[in-house]
C-alpha positions in Angstrom: 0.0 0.0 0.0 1.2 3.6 -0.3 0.9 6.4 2.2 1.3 10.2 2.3 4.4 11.8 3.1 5.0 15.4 4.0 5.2 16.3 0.7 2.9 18.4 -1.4 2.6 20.6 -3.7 0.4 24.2 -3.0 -3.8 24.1 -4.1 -4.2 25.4 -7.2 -7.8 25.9 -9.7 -7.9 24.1 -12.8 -7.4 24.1 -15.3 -3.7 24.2 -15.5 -0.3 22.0 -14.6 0.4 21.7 -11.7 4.1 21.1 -10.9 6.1 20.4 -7.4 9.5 21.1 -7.7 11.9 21.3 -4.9 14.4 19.5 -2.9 13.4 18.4 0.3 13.3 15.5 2.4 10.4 13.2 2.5 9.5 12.0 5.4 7.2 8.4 6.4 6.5 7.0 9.6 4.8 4.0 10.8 1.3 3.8 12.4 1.7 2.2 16.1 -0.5 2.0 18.6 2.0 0.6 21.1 -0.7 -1.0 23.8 -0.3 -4.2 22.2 2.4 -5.1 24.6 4.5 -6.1 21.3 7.7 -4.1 20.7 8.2 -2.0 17.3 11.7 -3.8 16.7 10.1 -7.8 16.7 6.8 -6.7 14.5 9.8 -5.1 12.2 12.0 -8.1 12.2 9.3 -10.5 11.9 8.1 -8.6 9.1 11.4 -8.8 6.9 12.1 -12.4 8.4 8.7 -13.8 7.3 8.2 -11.6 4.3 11.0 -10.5 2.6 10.4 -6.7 3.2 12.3 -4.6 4.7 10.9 -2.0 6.3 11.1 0.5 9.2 9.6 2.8 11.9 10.1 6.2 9.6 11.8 6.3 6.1 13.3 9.7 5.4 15.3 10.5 1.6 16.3 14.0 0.7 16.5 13.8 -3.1 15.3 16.7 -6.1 11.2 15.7 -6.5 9.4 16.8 -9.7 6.0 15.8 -10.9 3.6 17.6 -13.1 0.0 16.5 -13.8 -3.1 18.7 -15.0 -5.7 20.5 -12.9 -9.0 19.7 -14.4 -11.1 23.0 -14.9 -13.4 24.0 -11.9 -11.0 21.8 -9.8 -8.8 22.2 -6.4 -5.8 20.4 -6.3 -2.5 19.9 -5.1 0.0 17.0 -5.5 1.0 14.8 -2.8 3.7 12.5 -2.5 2.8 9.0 -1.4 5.6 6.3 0.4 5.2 2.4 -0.6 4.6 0.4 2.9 4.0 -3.1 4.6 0.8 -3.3 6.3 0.2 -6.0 8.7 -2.4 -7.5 11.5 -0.8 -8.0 14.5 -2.7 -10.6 17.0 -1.5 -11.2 20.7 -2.7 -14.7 21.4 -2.9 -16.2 25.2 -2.3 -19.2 26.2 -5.0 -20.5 28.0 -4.3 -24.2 28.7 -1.4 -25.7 30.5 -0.4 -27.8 27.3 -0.8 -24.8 25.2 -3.2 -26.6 23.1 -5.5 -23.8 23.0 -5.0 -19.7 23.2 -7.3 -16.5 23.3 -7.0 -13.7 21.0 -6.2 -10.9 23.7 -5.6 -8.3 20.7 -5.9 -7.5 17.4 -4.3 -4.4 15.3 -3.4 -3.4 12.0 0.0 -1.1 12.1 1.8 0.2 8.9 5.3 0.4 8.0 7.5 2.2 5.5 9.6 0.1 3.3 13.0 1.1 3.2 13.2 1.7 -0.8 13.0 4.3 -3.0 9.7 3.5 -4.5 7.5 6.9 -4.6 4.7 7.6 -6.6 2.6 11.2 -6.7 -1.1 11.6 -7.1 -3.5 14.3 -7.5 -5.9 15.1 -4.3 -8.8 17.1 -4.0 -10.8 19.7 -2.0 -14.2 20.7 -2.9 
């Protein structure tokens, strides 16, 4: 999935081009909500151990960004950069048996992480 970074263009009214062209450093950083008793570092290396992706808690590249698209007429835009990322359930399972035959889901939460890469991609947004 891709998310947004802090980078964006200005709003502008179509029609027109749009372009955003700086350099800056974009910046992506994971969504955690850290009550699930699980630490950021084993959901991180689980991830790249089970899945083959490397990824982090923030991802930050200072490089020269251009991208130009066209504002449709009557339209608000702005460009905003978006950061590839790994996003994954994580379950916190009790045992509940001496044998550990049988567990309870004690929680359940979905947290996202940038991958460490350089794969960006830019898209128009809207505001009415």
């Amino acid at each position: 999935m891709y998310v947004g970074t802090n980078l964006h263009s200005d709003w502008m009214e179509g029609p027109g081009r749009i372009t955003y062209q700086k350099t800056a450093t974009s910046e992506s950083n994971s969504s955690w909500s850290g009550d699930l008793g699980v630490s950021i570092p084993l959901v991180i290396a689980e991830i790249q151990s089970k899945y083959a992706k490397t990824v982090g808690k923030s991802q930050s590249v200072t490089d020269s960004w251009s991208y130009t698209a066209e504002v449709p007429k009557g339209k608000v835009r702005r460009l905003q950069q978006l950061k590839q990322s790994w996003r994954v359930q994580v379950v916190r399972w009790k045992y509940t048996t001496r044998d550990c035959k049988k567990t309870k889901e004690v929680s359940n939460k979905t947290a996202t992480f940038p991958t460490k890469n350089r794969d960006y991609m830019w898209i128009l947004v809207g505001r009415e």
